[in-house]
N, C-alpha and C positions, 0 to 999 in steps of 0.2 A: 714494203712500202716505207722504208726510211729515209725518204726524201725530203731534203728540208728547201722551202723555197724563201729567196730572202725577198723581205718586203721591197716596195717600188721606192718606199722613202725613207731607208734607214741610214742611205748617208746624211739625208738635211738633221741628226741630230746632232751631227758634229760642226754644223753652223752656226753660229752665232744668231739668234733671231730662227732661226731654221732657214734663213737667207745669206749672210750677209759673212765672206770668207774676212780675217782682220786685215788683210790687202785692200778688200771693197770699203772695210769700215775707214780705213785709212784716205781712201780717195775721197769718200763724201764729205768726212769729216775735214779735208785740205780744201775742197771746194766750197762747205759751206762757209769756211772759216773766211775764205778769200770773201768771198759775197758780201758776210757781216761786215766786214771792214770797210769795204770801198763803200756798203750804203751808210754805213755812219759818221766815215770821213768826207764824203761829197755830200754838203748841205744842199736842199732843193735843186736835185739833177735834172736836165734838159730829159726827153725822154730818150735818144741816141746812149748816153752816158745813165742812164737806168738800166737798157738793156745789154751796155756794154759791164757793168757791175752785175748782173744778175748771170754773166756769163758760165764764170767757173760752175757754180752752183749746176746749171744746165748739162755742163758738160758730165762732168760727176754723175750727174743723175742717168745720163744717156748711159755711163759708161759699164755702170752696175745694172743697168734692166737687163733682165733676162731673153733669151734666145734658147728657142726650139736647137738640141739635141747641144748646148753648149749652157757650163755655167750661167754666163751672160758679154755682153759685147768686148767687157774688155779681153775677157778670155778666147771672143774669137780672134778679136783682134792681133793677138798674140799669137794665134796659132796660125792664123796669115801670114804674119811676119815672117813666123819661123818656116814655114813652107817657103817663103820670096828667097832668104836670104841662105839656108840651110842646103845641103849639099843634091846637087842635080842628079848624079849618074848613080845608082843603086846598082849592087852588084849581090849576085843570090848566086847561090850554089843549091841545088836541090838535094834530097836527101842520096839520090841514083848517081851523083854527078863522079866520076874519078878523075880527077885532074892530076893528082900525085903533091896537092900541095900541104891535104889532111891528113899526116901521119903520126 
């Protein structure tokens, strides 16, 4: 019985927060930064121009919530991408296969 089983959460210690990879930390921290500025350079904003300055911040926040069986969105999002644009035709050779090209 020298089985060793690794815990469900032993990667979130190399998190930062036990959340947040310094990529994530870098998005919130560029959309909070956007947010501050535009609310304190636009004196008494219309409410349209409220929620166009509160935008980044939004976005940022969508980007780092987390998703069932992925980091979180932006990390699905990425791995969509890479599925769209990354190459179509896979080619496998099984381990039985003799083609004469593995010598």
């Amino acid at each position: 019985m020298n089985q060793y089983l690794v815990p469900a959460n032993s990667k979130k210690s190399k998190l930062i927060f036990g959340f947040f990879t310094p990529r994530d930390l870098i998005v919130c921290a560029v959309g909070s930064t956007l947010t501050l500025i535009m609310l304190v350079i636009i004196k008494d904003p219309p409410t349209w121009l409220l929620l166009l300055s509160v935008l980044p911040l939004a976005t940022a926040a969508l980007l780092v919530f987390p998703v069932a069986n992925y980091h979180n969105v932006m990390q699905l999002l990425i791995n969509i991408f890479d599925f769209a644009v990354g190459r179509k035709k896979y080619y496998w050779k099984g381990w039985c296969v003799k083609d004469g090209t593995d010598e």
